[in-house]
C-alpha positions in Angstrom: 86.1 88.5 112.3 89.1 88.4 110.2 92.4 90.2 111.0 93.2 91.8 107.9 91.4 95.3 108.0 92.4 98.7 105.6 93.2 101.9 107.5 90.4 103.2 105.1 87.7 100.7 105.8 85.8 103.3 108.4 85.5 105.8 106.4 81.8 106.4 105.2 82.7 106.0 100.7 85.1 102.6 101.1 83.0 99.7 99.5 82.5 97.6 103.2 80.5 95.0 101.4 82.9 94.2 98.8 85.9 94.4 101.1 83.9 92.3 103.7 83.4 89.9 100.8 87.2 90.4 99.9 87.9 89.4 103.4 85.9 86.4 103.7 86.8 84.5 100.5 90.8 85.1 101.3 90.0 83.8 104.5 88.8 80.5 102.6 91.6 80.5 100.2 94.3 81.4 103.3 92.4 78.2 105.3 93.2 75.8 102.0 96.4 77.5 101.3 97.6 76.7 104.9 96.7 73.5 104.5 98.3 72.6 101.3 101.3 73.8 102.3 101.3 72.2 105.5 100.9 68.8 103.5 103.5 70.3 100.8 106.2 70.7 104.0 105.5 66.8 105.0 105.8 66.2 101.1 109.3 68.0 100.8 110.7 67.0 103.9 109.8 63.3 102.7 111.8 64.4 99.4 114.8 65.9 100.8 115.1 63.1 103.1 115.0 60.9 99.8 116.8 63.2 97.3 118.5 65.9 98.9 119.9 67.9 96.7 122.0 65.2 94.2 121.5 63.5 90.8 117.8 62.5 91.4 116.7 65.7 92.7 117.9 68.0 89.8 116.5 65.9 87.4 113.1 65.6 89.4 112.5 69.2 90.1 113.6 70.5 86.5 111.4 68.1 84.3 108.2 68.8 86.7 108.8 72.8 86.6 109.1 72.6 82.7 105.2 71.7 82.3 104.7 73.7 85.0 106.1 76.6 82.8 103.7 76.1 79.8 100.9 75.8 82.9 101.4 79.7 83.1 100.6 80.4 79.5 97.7 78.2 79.3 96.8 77.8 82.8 96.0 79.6 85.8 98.0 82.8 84.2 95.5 82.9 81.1 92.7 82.2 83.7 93.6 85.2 85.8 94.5 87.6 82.8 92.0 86.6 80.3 89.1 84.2 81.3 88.2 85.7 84.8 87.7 89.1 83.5 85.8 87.9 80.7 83.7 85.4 82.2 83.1 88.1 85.0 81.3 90.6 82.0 79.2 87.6 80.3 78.1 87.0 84.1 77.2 90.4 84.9 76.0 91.4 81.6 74.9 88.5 79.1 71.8 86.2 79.7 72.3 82.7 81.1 72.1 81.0 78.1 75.3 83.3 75.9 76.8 82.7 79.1 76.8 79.1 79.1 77.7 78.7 75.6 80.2 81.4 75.6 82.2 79.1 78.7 81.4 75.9 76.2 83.4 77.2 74.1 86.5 78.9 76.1 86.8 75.1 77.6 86.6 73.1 74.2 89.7 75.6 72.9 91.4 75.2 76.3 91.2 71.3 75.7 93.0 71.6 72.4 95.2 73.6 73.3 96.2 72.2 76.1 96.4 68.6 74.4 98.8 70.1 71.4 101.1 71.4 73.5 101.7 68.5 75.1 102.1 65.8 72.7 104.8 68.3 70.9 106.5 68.7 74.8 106.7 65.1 74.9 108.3 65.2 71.4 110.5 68.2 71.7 111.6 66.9 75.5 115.1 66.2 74.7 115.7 69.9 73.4 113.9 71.8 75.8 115.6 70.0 78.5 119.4 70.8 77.0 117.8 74.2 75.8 117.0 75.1 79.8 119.4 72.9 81.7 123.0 73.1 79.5 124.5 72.7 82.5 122.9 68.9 82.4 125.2 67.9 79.0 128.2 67.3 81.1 126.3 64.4 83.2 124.6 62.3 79.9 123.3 60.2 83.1 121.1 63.2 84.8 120.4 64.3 81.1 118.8 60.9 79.8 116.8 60.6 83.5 115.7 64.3 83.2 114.1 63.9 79.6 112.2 60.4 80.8 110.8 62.2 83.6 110.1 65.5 81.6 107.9 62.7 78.5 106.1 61.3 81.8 105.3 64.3 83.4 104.1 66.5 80.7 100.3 65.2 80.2 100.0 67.0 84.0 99.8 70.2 81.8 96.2 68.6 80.5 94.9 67.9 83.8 95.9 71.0 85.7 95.2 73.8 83.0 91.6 72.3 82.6 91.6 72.4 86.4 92.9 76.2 86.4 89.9 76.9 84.0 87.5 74.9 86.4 88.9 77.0 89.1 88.3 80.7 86.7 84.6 79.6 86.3 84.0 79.2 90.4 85.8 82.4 90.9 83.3 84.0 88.9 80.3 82.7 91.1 81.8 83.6 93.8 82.9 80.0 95.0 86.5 79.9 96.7 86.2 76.0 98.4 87.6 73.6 96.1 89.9 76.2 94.8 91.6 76.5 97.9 91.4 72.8 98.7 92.2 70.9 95.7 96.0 71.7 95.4 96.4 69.2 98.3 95.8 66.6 96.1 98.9 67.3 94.5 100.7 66.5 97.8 98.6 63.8 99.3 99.3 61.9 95.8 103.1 62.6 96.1 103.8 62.1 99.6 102.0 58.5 98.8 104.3 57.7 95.8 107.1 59.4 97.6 107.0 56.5 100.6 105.8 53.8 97.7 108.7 54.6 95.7 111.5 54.9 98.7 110.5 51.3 99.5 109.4 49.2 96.3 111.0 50.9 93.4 114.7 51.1 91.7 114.4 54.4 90.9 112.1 56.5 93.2 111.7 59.3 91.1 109.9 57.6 88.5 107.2 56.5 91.0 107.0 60.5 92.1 106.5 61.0 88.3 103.2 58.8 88.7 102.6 60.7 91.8 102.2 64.0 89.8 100.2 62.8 87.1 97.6 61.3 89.7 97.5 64.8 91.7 96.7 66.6 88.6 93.6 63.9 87.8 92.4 63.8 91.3 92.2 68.4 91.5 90.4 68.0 87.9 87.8 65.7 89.5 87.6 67.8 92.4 85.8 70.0 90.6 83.2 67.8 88.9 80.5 68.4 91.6 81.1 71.8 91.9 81.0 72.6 88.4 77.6 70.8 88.2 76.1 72.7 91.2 76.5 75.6 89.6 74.8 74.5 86.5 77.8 73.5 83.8 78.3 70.4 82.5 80.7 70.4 79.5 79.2 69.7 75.6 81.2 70.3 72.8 79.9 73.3 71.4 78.1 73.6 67.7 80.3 76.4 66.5 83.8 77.4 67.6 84.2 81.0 66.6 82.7 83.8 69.5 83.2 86.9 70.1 84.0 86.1 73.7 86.9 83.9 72.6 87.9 86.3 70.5 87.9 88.9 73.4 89.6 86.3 75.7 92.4 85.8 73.0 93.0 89.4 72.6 93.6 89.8 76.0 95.3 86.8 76.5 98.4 87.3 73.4 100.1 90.2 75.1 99.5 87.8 78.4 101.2 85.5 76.6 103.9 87.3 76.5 103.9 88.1 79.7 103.8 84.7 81.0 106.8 84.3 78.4 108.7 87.5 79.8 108.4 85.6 83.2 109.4 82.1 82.1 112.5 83.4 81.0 113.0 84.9 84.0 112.8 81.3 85.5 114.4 79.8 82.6 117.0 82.4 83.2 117.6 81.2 87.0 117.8 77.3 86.3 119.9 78.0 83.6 122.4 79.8 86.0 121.7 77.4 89.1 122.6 74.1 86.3 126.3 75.8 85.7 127.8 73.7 88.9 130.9 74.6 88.2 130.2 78.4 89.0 127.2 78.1 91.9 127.8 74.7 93.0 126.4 71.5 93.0 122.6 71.1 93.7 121.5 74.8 92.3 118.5 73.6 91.4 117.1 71.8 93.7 118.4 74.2 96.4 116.6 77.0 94.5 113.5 74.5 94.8 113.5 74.0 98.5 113.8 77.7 99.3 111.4 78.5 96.8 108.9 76.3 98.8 109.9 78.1 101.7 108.9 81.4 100.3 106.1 80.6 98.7 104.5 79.4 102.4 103.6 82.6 103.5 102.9 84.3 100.0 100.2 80.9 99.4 98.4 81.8 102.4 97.8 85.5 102.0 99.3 87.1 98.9 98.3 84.8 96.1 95.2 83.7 98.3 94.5 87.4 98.4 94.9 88.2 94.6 92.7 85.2 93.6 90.1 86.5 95.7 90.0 90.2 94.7 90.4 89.6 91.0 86.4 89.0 90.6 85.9 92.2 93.0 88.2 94.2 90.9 86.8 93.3 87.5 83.2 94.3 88.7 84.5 97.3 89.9 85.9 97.9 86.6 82.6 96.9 84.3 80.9 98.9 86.9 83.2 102.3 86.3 83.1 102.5 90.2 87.3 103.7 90.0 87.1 105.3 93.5 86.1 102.2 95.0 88.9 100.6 92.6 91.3 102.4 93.8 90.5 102.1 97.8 90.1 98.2 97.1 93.7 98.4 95.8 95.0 100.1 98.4 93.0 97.8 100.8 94.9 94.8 99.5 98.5 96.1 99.6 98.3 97.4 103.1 97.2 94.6 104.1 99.8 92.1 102.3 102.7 95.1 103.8 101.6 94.5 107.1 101.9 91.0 106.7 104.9 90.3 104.7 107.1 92.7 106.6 108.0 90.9 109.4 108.1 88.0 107.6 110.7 89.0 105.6 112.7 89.8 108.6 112.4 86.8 110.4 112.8 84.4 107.8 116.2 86.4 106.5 117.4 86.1 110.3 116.4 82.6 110.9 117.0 81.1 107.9 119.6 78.4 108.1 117.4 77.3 111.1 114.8 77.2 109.3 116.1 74.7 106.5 118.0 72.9 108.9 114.7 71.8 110.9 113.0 71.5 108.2 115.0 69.6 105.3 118.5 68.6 107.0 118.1 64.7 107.2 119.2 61.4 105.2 120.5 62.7 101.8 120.2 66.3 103.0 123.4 67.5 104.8 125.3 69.9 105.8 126.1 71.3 102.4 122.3 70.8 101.4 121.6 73.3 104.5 124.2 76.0 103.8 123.3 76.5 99.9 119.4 76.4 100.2 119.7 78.6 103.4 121.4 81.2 101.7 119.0 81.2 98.6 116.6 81.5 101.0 117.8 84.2 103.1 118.2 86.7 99.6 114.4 85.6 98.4 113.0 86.7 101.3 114.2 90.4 100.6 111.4 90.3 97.7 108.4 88.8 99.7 106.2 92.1 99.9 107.1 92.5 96.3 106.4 88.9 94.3 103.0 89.5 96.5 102.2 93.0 95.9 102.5 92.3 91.8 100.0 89.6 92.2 97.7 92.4 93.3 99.1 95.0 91.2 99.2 92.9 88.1 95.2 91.7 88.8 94.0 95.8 89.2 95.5 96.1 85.3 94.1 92.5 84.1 90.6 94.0 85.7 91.1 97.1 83.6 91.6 94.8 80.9 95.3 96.0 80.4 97.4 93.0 80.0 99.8 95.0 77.9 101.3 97.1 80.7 102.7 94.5 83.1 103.8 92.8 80.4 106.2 95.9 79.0 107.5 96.3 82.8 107.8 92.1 82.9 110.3 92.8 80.4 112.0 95.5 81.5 113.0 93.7 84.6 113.7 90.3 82.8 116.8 92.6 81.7 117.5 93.4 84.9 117.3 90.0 86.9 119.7 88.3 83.8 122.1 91.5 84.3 122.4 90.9 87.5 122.4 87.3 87.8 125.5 87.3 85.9 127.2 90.0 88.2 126.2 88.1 91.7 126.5 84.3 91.0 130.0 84.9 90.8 131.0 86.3 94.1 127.3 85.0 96.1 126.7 82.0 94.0 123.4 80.1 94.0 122.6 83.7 97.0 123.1 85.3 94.1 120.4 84.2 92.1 118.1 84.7 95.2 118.9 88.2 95.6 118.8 89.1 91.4 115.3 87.8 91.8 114.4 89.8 94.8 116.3 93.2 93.5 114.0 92.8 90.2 110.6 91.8 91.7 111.3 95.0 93.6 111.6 97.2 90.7 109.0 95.5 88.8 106.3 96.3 91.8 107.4 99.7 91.9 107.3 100.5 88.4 103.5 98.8 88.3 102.4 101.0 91.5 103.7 104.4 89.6 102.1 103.7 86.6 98.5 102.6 88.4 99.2 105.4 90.9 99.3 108.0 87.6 96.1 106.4 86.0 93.8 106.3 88.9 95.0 109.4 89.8 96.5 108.8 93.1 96.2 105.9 95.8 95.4 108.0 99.0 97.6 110.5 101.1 97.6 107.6 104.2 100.2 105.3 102.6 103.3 107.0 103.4 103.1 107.0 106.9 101.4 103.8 107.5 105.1 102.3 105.3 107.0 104.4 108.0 104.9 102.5 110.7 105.2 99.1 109.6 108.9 99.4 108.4 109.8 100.6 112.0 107.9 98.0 114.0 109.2 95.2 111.8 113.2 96.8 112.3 112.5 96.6 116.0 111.2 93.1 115.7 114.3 92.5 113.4 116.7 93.7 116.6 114.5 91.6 118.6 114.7 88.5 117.1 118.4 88.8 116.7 119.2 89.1 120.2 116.7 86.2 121.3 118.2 83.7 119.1 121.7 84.7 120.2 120.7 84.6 124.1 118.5 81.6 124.8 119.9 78.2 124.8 117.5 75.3 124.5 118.2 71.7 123.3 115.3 71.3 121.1 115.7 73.6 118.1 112.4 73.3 116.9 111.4 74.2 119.3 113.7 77.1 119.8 113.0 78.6 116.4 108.9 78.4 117.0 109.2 80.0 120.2 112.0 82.9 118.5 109.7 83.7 116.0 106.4 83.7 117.1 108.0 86.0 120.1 108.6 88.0 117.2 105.1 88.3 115.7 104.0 89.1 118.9 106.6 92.0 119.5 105.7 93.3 116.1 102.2 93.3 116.6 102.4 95.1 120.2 104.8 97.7 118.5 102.2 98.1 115.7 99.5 98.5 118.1 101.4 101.4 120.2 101.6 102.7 117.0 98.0 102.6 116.3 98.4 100.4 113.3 94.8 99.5 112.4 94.9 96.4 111.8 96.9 95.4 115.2 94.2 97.5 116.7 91.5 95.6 115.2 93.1 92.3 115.7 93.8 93.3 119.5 90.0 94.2 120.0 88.8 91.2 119.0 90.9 89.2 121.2 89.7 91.4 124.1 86.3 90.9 122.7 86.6 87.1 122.8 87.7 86.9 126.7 
């Protein structure tokens, strides 16, 4: 029994079966989600506690996000926008053998591509690092450290974006395990080379450089055996021209853009949060740390739940079935809404706590504390919205529409550098938090009125299950307020797990008077269960 039922799910047209299937394989990717970020918190506490937020950190956390930015053009972004869908009609409709050579050939372009774009990264290094970081020129120390890590962390990109097109193939059977697993290889291999390093090496973050490049080859492996089970093992193929590719690449240039709209957007943020003398020392790797924070609880249900209903929704697009579309769709967003809304309020009240049990030890201080709090405290504002475009964004690359989200990616790439510019000023590295959140916002909105006009509505129940949650969570919000001022304990751990969960609880009770659905399902099967 999962916890996570649609208002609509009783009535007699809703798609149980998919949405049952929905449920269960978000369930798996939740389970591996939690569990990676569980070892991703031990991993970043180990690296705050060894870099805080000074010279190594910076340099660390800006050369291993800049192959992580060419990971979303070739990676798990073209997987998601391009392959899946793809790979989802040659399943459905194409026999076994056109299937098998069509994914042959999708993996043999993705290995070339992949293996270009590296070996010119590791060439270009020292321009895209000045081009993203100019803030970096005025320490030729952090700049010359910053490009050696950047050469010795780019062949990652290899590893992981043949891993993200491993992961597009399960997805299409159906298999979620060693999708939802595999990222804790990343941090198992990092919070090894994290304690190697503090101890045996000169410069640690040189041996957390080594710890990235084994995490990306131990997730490829990961997927040998699983691969095999379900019948591929890779051959180079005969010819490289098909008309699948050719689909895939169609769908995958405005994607492209996309992803590039998007990576500006970040581009846009650690070019701010480098300008020290305007935020403040550490911008970027206090942007990191909340970052990590945020993407906890958007992991293990959000992105867990748009990985899982991208395959649903592209059947139920081949298929024509638009009515069921469109109730899937809703499914998903009432369920992230009712999940990311108290969230939002209890990490914005609760959020220097929060870093300071978390992060605030060895070279993370005070200061460390105060400017990732405060990042984090703005990002939460956009939690149901990075989520609900995950969703939003996979209904239109199901549709095969990757045009659309690409235009309104755009459009609030504008906005987020407008208004970066206006609140770094007075709210500093907060201010970047809070241009991201304001845009995210807009961007979700814009996506949900456009699929709202071409699927010709999205149900009359919405609007007042919003109401509902929104008022449960502002009584919760009140709530959690007045329990952190009132009750003294020595242990703040243990204080802040106690604060919030009494605030999950109060929310759920509040949405249950309220006859939320799924507080009443979730209280019925506790009831059931005693």
């Amino acid at each position: 029994m999962s916890i996570y039922n649609s208002s609509h799910q009783d009535s007699p047209d809703v798609p149980r079966d998919t949405h049952k299937s929905i449920l269960k394989s978000t369930s798996v990717m939740s389970l591996g989600t939690l569990t990676s970020r569980i070892l991703g918190f031990i991993r970043d506490v180990i690296l705050a506690r060894l870099l805080g937020t000074g010279f190594g950190a910076d340099a660390f956390f800006l050369a291993f996000k800049i192959p992580n930015l060419f990971r979303d053009f070739v990676g798990e972004g073209a997987t998601n926008a391009a392959v899946v869908p793809v790979l989802s009609e040659y399943h459905h409709k194409q026999k076994k053998e056109a299937f098998w050579e069509f994914v042959h050939v999708v993996f043999s372009w993705a290995l070339i591509i992949l293996s270009v774009i590296t070996i010119l990264g590791i060439w270009a290094a020292p321009v895209i690092v000045r081009a993203i970081a100019p803030g970096f020129m005025d320490d030729p120390a952090k700049l010359d450290l910053t490009i050696r890590l950047t050469r010795l962390m780019f062949p990652y990109l290899i590893f992981i974006g043949l891993t993200a097109y491993s992961m597009g193939l399960l997805f299409t059977f159906r298999s979620f395990v060693v999708p939802a697993f595999s990222p804790c290889l990343l941090n198992i291999a990092l919070i090894a080379a994290a304690l190697y390093a503090s101890r045996d090496m000169e410069e640690p973050v040189l041996g957390l450089a080594f710890g990235v490049l084994a995490g990306g080859v131990l997730q490829l492996l990961a997927y040998v055996g699983p691969l095999k089970k379900i019948g591929f093992t890779f051959k180079w193929p005969q010819q490289m021209a098909h008309e699948g590719a050719k689909k895939v690449g169609k769908l995958l240039v405005p994607r492209m853009f996309g992803a590039g709209v998007y990576q500006l957007t970040v581009l846009i943020d650690t070019l701010c949060a480098s300008l020290a003398t305007i935020v403040g020392a550490g911008g970027i790797a206090a942007i990191y740390y909340a970052n990590r924070i945020i993407h906890f609880p958007m992991g293990i249900f959000s992105v867990a739940l748009a990985s899982a209903v991208l395959p649903a929704f592209s059947t139920l697009a081949h298929e024509e079935t638009y009515d069921n579309l469109k109730k899937t769709l809703v499914f998903s967003l009432e369920n992230i809404f009712f999940i990311m809304c108290p969230t939002i309020i209890v990490t914005y009240l609760l959020s220097e706590p929060i870093i300071r049990v978390l992060f605030e030890r060895g070279e993370f201080g005070a200061y460390s504390t105060a400017v990732t709090s405060g990042a984090l405290a703005f990002y939460a504002f956009g939690l149901f919205a990075f989520g609900g475009i995950k969703v939003m964004v996979a209904a239109f690359h199901a549709l095969q529409d990757t045009r659309t989200p690409v235009i309104v990616a755009a459009i609030c790439l504008v906005i987020n550098a407008v208004l970066n510019v206006i609140l770094m000023f007075p709210l500093k590295i907060s201010g970047i938090a809070l241009a991201s959140s304001i845009a995210g916002t807009i961007d979700f909105c814009i996506l949900y009125a456009l699929m709202y006009k071409r699927l010709g509505g999205l149900g009359n129940g919405m609007k007042i299950y919003i109401v509902k949650v929104i008022f449960a969570a502002g009584l919760t919000g009140i709530f959690e307020y007045f329990m952190w001022q009132r009750i003294e304990m020595s242990n703040e751990f243990i204080k802040l797990l106690f604060v919030g969960l009494s605030g999950f609880v109060v929310y759920g009770l509040v949405c249950y008077v309220m006859k939320v659905q799924q507080a009443d399902k979730i209280v019925k099967y506790l009831m059931n269960k005693k």
